[in-house]
C-alpha positions as CSV (number, residue, x, y, z in Angstrom):
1,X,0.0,0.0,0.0
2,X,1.0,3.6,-0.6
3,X,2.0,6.0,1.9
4,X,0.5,9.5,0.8
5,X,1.7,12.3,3.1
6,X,1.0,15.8,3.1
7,X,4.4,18.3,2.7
8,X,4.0,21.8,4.1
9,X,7.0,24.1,3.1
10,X,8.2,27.3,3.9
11,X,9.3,29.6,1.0
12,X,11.7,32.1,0.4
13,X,9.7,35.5,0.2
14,X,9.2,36.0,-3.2
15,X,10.0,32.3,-4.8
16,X,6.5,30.5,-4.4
17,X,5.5,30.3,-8.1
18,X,9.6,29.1,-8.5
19,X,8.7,26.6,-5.8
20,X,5.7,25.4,-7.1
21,X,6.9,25.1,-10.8
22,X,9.8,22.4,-9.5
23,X,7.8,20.4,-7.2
24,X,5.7,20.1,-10.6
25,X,8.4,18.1,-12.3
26,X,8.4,15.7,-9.5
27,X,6.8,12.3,-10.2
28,X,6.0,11.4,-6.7
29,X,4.5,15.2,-6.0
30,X,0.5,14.6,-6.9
31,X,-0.6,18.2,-6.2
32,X,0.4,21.3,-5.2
33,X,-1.2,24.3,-3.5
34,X,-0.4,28.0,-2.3
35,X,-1.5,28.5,1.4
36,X,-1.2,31.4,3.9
37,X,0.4,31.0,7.7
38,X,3.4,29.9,8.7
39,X,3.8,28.0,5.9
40,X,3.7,28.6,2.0
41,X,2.9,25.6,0.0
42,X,1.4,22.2,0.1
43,X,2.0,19.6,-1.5
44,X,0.4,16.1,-2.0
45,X,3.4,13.0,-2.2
46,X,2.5,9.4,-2.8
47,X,5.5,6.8,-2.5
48,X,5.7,3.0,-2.3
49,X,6.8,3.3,1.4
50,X,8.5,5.3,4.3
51,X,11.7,5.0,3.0
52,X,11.0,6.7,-0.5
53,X,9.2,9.0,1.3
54,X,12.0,10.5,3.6
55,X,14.7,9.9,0.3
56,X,11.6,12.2,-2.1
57,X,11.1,15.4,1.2
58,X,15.6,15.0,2.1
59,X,16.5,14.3,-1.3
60,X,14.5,16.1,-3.9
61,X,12.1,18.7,-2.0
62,X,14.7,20.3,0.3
63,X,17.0,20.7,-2.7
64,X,15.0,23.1,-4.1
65,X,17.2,25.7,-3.2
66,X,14.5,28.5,-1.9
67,X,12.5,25.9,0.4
68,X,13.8,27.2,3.6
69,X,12.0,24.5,6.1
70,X,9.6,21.2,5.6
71,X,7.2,20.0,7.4
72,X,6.2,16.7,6.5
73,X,3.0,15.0,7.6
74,X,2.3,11.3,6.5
75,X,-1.4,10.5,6.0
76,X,-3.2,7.5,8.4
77,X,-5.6,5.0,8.2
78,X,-8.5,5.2,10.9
């Protein structure tokens, strides 16, 4: 089964449209959303398990060079 989790990021002022436009080109990103409070953007990610999921937020979301923090909230079952 998929783990989906929810990514809440905070953005350089300035940079969300940049943001947005490489979390795009992301496979594993489903969807994508501007928000306002503390953070910036949401995004939607869907991986096989736990592991791709830390490797997809440490690897490829926190590289994009004006996310400044992550906050990364996986989706449960009740």
């Amino acid at each position: 089964m998929a783990v989906r989790a929810y990514i809440l990021m905070e953005v350089e002022t300035g940079k969300v449209k940049r943001v947005i436009e490489e979390l795009s080109k992301l496979d594993r990103v489903k969807s994508t959303d501007v928000i306002m409070g503390p953070y910036d953007v949401i995004a939607l990610v869907e991986c096989p398990d736990y592991d791709q999921l830390s490797k997809t937020c440490l690897m490829e979301i926190q590289e994009i060079r004006e996310v400044r923090h992550t906050m990364t909230c996986p989706i449960v079952e009740i």
